[in-house]
C-alpha positions as CSV (number, residue, x, y, z in Angstrom):
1,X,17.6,2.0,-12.6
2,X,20.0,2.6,-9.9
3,X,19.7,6.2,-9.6
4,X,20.7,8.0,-6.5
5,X,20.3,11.8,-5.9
6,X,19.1,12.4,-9.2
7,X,16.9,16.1,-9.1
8,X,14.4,14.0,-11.8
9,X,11.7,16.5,-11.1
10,X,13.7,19.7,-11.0
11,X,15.4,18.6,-14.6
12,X,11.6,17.5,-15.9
13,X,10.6,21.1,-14.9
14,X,13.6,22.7,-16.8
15,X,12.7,20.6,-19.6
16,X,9.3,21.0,-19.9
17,X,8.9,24.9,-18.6
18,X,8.4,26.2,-21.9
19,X,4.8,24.9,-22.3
20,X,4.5,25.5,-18.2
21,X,3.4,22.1,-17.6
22,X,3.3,21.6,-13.6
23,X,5.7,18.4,-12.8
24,X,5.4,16.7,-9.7
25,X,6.3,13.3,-8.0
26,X,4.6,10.5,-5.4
27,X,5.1,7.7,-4.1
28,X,3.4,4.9,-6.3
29,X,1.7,3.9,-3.4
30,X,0.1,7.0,-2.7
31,X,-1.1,7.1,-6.2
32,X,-2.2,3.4,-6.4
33,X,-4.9,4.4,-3.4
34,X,-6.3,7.4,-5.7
35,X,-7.6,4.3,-8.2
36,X,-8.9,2.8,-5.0
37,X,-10.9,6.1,-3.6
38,X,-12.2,6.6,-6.7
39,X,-14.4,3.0,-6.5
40,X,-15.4,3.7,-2.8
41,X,-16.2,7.5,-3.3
42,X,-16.7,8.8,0.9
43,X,-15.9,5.8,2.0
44,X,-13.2,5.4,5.1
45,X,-10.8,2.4,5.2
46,X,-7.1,1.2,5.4
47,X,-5.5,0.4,1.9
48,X,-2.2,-2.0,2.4
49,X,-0.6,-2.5,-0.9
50,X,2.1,-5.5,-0.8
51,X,5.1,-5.3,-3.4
52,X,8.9,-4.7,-3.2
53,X,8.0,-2.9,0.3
54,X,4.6,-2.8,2.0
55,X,2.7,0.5,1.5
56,X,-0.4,1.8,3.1
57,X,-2.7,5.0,3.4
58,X,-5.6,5.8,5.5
59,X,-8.4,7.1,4.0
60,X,-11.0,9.0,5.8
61,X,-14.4,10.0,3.8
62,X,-12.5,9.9,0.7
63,X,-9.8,11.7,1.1
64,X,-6.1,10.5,2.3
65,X,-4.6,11.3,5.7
66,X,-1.3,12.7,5.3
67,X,-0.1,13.5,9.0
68,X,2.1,15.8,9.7
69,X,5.2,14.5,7.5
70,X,3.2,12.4,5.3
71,X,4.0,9.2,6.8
72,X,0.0,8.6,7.6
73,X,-0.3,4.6,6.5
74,X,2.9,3.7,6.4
75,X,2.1,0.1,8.0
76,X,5.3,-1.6,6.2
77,X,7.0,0.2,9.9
78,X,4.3,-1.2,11.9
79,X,6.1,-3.4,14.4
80,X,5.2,-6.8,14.5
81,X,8.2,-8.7,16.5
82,X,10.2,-6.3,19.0
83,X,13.4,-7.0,18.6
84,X,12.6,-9.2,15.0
85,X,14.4,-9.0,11.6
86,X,15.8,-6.3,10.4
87,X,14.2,-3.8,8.1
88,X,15.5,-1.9,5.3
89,X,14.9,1.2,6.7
90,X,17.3,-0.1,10.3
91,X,14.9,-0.6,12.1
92,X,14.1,-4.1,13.5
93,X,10.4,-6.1,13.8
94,X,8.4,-4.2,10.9
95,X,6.2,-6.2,9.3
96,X,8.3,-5.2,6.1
97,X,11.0,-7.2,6.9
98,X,8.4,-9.8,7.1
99,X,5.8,-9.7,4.3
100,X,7.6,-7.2,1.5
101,X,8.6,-9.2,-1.8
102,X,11.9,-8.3,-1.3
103,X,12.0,-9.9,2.5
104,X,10.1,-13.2,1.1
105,X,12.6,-13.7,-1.8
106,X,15.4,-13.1,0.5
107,X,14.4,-15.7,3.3
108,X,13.3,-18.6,0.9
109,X,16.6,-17.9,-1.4
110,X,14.7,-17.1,-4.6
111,X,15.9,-15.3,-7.8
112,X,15.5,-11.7,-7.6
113,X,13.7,-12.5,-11.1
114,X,11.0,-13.7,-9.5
115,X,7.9,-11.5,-10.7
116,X,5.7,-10.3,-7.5
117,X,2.7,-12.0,-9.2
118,X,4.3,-15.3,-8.9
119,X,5.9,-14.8,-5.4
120,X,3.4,-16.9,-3.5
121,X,3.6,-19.5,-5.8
122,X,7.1,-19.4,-5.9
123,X,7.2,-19.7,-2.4
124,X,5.1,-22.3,-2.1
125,X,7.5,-24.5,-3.8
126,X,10.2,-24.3,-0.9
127,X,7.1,-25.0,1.7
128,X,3.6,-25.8,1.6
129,X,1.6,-23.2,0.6
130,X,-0.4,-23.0,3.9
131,X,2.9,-22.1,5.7
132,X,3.3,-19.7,3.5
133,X,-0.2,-17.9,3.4
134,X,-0.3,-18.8,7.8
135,X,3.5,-16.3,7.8
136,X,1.8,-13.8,5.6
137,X,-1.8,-13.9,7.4
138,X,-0.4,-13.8,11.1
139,X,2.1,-11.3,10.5
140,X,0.0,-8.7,8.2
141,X,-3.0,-9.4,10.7
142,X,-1.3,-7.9,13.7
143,X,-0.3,-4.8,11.6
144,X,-3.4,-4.3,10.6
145,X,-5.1,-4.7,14.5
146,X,-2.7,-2.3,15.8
147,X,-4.6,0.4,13.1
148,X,-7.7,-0.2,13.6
149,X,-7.2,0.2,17.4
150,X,-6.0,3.4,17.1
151,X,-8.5,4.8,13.8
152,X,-11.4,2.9,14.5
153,X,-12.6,1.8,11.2
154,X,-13.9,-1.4,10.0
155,X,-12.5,-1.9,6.3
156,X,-9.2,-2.8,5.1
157,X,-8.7,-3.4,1.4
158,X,-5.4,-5.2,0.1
159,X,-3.5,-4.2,-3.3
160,X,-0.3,-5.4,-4.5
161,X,0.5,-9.1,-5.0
162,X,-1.9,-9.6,-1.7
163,X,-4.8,-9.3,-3.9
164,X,-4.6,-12.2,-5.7
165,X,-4.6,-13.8,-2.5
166,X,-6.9,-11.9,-0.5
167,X,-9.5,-15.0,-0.1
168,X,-7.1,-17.3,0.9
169,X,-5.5,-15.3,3.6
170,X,-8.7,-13.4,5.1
171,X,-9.4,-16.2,7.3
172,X,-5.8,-16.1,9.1
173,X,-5.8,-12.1,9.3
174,X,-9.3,-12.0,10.5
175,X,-8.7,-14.2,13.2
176,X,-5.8,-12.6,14.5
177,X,-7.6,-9.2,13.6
178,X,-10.3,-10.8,16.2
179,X,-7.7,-11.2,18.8
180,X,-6.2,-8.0,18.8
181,X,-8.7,-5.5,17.5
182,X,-11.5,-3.5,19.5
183,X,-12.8,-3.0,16.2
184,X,-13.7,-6.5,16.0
185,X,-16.5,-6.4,19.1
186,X,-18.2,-4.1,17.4
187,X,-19.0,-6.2,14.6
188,X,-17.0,-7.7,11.6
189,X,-14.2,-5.9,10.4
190,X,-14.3,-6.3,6.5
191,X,-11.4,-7.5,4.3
192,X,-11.3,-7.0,1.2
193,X,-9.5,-6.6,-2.0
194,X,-8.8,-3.8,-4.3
195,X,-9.0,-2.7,-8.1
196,X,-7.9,-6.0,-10.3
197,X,-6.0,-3.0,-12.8
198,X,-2.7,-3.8,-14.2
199,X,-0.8,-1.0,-12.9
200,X,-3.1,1.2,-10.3
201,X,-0.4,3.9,-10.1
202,X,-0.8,4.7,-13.6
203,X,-4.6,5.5,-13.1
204,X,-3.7,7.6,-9.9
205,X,-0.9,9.8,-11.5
206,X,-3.6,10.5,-14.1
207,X,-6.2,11.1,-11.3
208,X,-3.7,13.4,-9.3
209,X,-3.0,15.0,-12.6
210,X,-6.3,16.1,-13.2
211,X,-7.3,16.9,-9.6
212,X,-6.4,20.4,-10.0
213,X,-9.2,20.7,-12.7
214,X,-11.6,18.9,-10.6
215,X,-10.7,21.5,-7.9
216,X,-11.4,24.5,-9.8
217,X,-12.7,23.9,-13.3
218,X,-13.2,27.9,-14.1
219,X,-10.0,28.9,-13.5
220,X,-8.5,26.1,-15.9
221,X,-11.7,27.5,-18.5
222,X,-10.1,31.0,-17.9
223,X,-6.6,30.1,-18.9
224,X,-8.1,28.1,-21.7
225,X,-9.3,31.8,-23.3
């Protein structure tokens, strides 16, 4: 929408303060992993969600790590090429720059109408598809090493437009996850895809809004009365 500064949640609050709804925001991402936790319940992995940017979390028994600012997951920043392309956020060498939708468009000199579900395919067109998966793999594989080195655990699940093509890019990020990973001596590190929902982040905002209730379902009975 091309907003900039725009206090959406402060106005949302003025708005909506005489019924004293409580208004908050997140990142889709972060939301998008909610659907995912909710089909693994106690389960640890890494989630790596691919659309206009590349978005991540780490869960750890169910529940996500935030880290100290929040950035816990943030793999799109991993660096994967010192030195390498140039990121949207200045930096240079994430694997961003690499694998995000908006990066792929940009390097093959696609439309910006290009829908994420169709990127790979679109892709494909300009180059064999196999060159396309192989840039994706490699890259993404790295990333996902450098993780697991330093969290030690042994599933990664992939969202976003990387879903679809989860089975066809395993083999390239598993062998380049077998390179780089300790993980990966102490048996096989599983890859796999998440939720097939339409829009996960939609489910998640629903999830998050309800997780106060979950929390503490008498006091919500108490204001109910």
């Amino acid at each position: 929408m091309d907003w900039a500064d725009v206090p959406v949640v402060a106005r949302l609050r003025d708005l909506l303060a005489p019924a004293a709804w409580p208004v908050g925001a997140q990142n889709d991402n972060r939301l998008s992993v909610l659907t995912e936790i909710d089909r693994r319940p106690g389960e640890s992995f890494l989630y790596v969600r691919g659309s206009t940017g590349v978005g991540g979390a780490v869960v750890l028994d169910g529940a996500i790590l935030e880290g100290a600012h929040g950035w816990a997951g943030e793999f799109g920043h991993t660096v994967v090429a010192p030195d390498g392309r140039q990121c949207r956020c200045g930096r240079r060498g994430c694997l961003e720059a690499y694998i995000s939708y908006l990066s792929l468009v940009r390097q093959a000199g696609l439309s910006d109408e290009v829908r994420i579900e169709d990127l790979v395919e679109e892709l494909a067109r300009s180059s064999s598809r196999v060159e396309v998966i192989g840039v994706i793999g490699r890259s993404l594989g790295l990333a996902i090493a450098n993780a697991l080195n330093v969290l030690d655990l042994s599933t990664v699940v992939l969202s976003g437009y990387l879903a679809p093509i989860a089975e066809e890019i395993t083999p390239v990020v598993q062998e380049t996850v077998d390179r780089h990973a300790l993980a990966a001596e102490a048996g096989p590190v599983a890859i796999e895809r998440a939720d097939g929902l339409a829009d996960p982040a939609l489910h998640g905002a629903a999830r998050a809004a309800l997780q106060p209730v979950f929390d503490a379902p008498g006091s919500w009975i108490e204001k109910e009365r």
